[in-house]
C-alpha positions as CSV (number, residue, x, y, z in Angstrom):
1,X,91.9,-65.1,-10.6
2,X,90.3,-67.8,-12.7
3,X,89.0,-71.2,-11.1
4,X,92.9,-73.4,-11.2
5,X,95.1,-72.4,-8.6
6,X,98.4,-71.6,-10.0
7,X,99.8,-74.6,-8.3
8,X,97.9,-77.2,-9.8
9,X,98.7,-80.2,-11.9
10,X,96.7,-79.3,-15.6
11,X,96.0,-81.8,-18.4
12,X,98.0,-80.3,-21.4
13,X,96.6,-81.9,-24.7
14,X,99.1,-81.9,-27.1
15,X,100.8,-84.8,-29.0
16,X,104.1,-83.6,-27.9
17,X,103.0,-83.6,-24.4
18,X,102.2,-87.2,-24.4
19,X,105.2,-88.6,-26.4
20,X,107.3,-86.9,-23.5
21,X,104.9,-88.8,-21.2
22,X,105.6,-91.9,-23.0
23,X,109.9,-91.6,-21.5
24,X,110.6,-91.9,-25.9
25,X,113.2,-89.2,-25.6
26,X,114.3,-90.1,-29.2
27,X,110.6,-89.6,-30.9
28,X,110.2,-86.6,-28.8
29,X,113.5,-84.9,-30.0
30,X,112.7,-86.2,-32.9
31,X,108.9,-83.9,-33.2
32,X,110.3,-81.1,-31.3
33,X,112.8,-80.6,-34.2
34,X,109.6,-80.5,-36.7
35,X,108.0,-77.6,-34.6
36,X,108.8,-73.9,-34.8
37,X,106.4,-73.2,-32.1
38,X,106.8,-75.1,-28.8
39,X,103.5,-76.0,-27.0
40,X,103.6,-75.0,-22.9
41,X,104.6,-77.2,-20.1
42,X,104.0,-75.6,-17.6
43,X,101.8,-76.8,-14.5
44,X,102.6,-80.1,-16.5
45,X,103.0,-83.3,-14.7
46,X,106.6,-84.8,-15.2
47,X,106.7,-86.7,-11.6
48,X,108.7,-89.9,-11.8
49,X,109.5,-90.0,-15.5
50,X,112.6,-90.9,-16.9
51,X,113.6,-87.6,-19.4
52,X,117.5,-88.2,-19.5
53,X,118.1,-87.2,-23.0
54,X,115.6,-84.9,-23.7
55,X,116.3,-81.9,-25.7
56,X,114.4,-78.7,-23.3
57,X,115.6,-75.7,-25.0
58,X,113.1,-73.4,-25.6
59,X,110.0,-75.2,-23.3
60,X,107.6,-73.9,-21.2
61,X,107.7,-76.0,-17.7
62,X,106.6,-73.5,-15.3
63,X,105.1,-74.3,-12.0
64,X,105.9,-78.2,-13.8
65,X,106.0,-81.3,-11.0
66,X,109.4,-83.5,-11.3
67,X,109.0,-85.5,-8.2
68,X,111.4,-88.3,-8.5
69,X,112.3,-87.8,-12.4
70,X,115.5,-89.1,-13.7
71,X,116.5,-85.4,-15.2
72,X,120.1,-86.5,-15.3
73,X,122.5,-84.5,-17.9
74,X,119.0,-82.6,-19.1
75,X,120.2,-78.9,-20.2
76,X,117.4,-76.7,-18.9
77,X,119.5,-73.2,-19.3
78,X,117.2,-72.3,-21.8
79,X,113.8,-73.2,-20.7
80,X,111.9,-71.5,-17.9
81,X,111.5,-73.2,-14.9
82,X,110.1,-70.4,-12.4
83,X,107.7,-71.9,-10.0
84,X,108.7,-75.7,-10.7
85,X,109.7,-78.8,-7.9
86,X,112.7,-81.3,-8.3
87,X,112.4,-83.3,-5.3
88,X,113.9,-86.3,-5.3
89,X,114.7,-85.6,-8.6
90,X,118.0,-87.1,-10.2
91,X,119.7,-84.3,-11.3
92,X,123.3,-85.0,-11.7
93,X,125.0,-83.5,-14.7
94,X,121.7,-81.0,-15.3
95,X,122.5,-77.5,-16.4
96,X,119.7,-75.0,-15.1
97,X,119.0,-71.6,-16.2
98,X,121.5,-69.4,-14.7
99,X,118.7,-67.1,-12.9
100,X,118.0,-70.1,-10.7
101,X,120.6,-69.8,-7.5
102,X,121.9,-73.4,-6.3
103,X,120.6,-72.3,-3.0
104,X,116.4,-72.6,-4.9
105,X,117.8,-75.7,-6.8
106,X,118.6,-77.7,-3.5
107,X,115.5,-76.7,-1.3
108,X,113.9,-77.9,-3.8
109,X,115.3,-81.4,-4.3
110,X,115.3,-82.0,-0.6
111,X,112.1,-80.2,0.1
112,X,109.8,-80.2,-2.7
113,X,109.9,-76.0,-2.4
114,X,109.3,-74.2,-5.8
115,X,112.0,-72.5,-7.3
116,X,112.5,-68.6,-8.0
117,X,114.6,-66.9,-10.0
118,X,116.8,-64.1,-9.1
119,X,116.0,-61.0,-9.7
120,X,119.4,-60.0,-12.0
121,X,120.2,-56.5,-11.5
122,X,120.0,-53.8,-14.6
């Protein structure tokens, strides 16, 4: 195992990254739509923002923090959210990925626990 726990907030340096950061929703729909590769999200620090708008298919945000975000009509079906915390999260009108039972998505808006997927049978 290397030296971050898998739990941990990381520093993710990419220009996409921080124009998400920034709440322009607009500029960063905007860059997404210029890339053909998407950089990862995940362990990335998304507590408090304001990301109504944003465009998520296809992104990383595993084991992601979104304490408190405003994630309100956000369509995360196709982005992978294994591992990642909503509380307090505005999330009214969000679309999850379908792997994600409503029973993981509400512990974890009311207690900070980290979402699993189900395991879909074959």
């Amino acid at each position: 195992m290397d030296d971050k726990s898998e739990h941990e907030v990381h520093q993710i340096s990419h220009p996409l990254y921080d124009i998400l950061r920034s709440e322009d929703m607009q500029a960063f729909n905007a860059e997404k739509a210029k890339l053909t590769e998407f950089p990862s999200f995940a362990h990335g620090d998304f507590r408090g923002l304001d990301l109504r708008g944003m465009d998520a298919k296809g992104l990383d945000f595993r084991h992601a923090y979104f304490r408190g975000a405003d994630l309100r009509g956000v369509d995360f079906s196709k982005s992978r959210m294994e591992g990642s915390s909503i509380a307090s999260a505005k999330i009214s009108g969000c679309y999850f990925p379908h792997r994600l039972h409503a029973d993981e998505i509400v512990m974890s808006l009311n207690h900070g626990t980290r979402m699993r997927y189900a395991i879909l049978p074959k």
